[in-house]
KEGU-79175 format. One record per residue (C-alpha): x, y, z. Coordinates in nm, 4 decimals. Example, Ala and Ser with C-alpha at 12.3 -4.5 7.8 and 13.67 -1.06 7.14 Angstrom:
# KEGU-79175
[atom [1.2300; -0.4500; 0.7800]],
[atom [1.3670; -0.1060; 0.7140]],
//
This chain:
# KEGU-79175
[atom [2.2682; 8.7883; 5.1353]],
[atom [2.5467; 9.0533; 5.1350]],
[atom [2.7760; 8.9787; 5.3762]],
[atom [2.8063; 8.8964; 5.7447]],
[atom [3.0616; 9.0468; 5.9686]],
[atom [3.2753; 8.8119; 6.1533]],
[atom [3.1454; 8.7212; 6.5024]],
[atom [3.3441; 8.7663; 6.7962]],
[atom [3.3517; 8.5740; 7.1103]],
[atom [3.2730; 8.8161; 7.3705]],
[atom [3.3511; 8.8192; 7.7526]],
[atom [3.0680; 8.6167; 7.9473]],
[atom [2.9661; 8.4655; 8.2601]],
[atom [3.2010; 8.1638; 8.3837]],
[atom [2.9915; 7.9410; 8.1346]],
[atom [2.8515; 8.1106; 7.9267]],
[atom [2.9672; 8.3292; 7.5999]],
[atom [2.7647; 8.5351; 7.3400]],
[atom [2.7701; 8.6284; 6.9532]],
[atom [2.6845; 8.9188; 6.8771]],
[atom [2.6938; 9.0099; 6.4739]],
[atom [2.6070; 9.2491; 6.1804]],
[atom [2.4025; 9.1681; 5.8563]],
[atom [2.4386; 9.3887; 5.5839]],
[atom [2.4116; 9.4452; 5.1431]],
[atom [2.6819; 9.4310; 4.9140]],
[atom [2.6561; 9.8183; 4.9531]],
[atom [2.7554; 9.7968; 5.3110]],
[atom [2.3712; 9.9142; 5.4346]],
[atom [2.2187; 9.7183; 5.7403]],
[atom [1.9563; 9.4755; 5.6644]],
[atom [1.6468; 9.4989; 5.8988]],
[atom [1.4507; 9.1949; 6.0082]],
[atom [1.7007; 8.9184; 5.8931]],
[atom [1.6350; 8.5720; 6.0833]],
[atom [1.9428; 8.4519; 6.1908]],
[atom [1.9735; 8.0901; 6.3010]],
[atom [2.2802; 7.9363; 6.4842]],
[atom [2.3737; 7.5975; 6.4679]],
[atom [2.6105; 7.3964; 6.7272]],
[atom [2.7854; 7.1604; 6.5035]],
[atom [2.8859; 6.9251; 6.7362]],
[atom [2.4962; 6.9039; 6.9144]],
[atom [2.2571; 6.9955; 6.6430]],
[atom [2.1186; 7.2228; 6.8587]],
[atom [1.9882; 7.5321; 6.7106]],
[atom [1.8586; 7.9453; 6.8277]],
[atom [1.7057; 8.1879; 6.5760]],
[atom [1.7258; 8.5612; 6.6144]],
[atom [1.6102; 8.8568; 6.3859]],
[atom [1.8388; 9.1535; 6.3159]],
[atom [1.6964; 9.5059; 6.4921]],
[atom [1.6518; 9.8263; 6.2555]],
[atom [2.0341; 9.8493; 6.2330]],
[atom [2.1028; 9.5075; 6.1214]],
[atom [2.2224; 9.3864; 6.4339]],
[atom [2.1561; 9.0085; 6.6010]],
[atom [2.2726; 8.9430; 6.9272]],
[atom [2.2860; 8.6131; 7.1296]],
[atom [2.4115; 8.6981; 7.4444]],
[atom [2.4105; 8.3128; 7.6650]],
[atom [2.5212; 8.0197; 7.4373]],
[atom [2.7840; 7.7279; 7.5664]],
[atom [3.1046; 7.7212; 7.4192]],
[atom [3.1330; 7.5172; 7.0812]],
[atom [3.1544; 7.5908; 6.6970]],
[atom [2.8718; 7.7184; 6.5055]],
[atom [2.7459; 7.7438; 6.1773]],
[atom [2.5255; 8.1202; 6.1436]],
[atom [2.2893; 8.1009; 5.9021]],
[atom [2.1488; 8.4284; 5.7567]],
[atom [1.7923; 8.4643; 5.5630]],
[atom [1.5682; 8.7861; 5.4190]],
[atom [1.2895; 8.8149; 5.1598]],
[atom [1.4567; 8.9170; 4.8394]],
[atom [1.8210; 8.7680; 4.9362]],
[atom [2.0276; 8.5158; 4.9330]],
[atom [2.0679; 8.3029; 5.2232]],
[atom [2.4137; 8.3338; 5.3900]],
[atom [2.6368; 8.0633; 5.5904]],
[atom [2.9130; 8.1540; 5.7862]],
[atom [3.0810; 7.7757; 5.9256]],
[atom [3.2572; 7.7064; 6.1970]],
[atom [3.2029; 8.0369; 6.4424]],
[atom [3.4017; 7.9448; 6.7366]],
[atom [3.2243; 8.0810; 7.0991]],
[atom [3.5028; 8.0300; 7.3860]],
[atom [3.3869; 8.1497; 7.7410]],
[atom [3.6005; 8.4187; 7.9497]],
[atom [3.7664; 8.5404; 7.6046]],
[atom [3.7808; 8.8701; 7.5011]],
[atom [3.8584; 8.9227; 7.1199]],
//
């Protein structure tokens, strides 16, 4: 896959935070109808999105924790970003 921007922790609710990300080519253009998957490395537990027409996932209420994203298309290779760190009431 061609690369994935660097999630941000984003401001939540008092428990809560959110990842919100882009999925794009080598060429920089936004790649429609990716399934995203996030992983919580320390629970196992696991949430799938798919991108929107502008390559765009969003998972807006997820506990705090480290993740591993995990980023799959037709006709690319799959992408891992490890270790995405959520933290709740942080703005970055």
């Amino acid at each position: 896959m061609g690369s994935l921007s660097a999630p941000k922790p984003a401001l939540a609710q008092v428990l809560q935070g959110s990842l919100v990300g882009n999925v794009k080519d080598p060429s920089d253009f936004a790649i429609p109808e990716a399934k995203v998957t996030i992983t919580n490395t320390q629970t196992g537990q696991s949430r799938t999105a798919m991108t929107d027409y502008a390559g765009v996932y969003r998972f807006p209420t997820m506990g705090a924790g480290t993740y591993d994203v995990n980023v799959t298309r037709d006709g690319f290779r799959p992408f891992t970003k490890r270790n995405v760190v959520v933290s709740i009431n942080t703005l970055n």
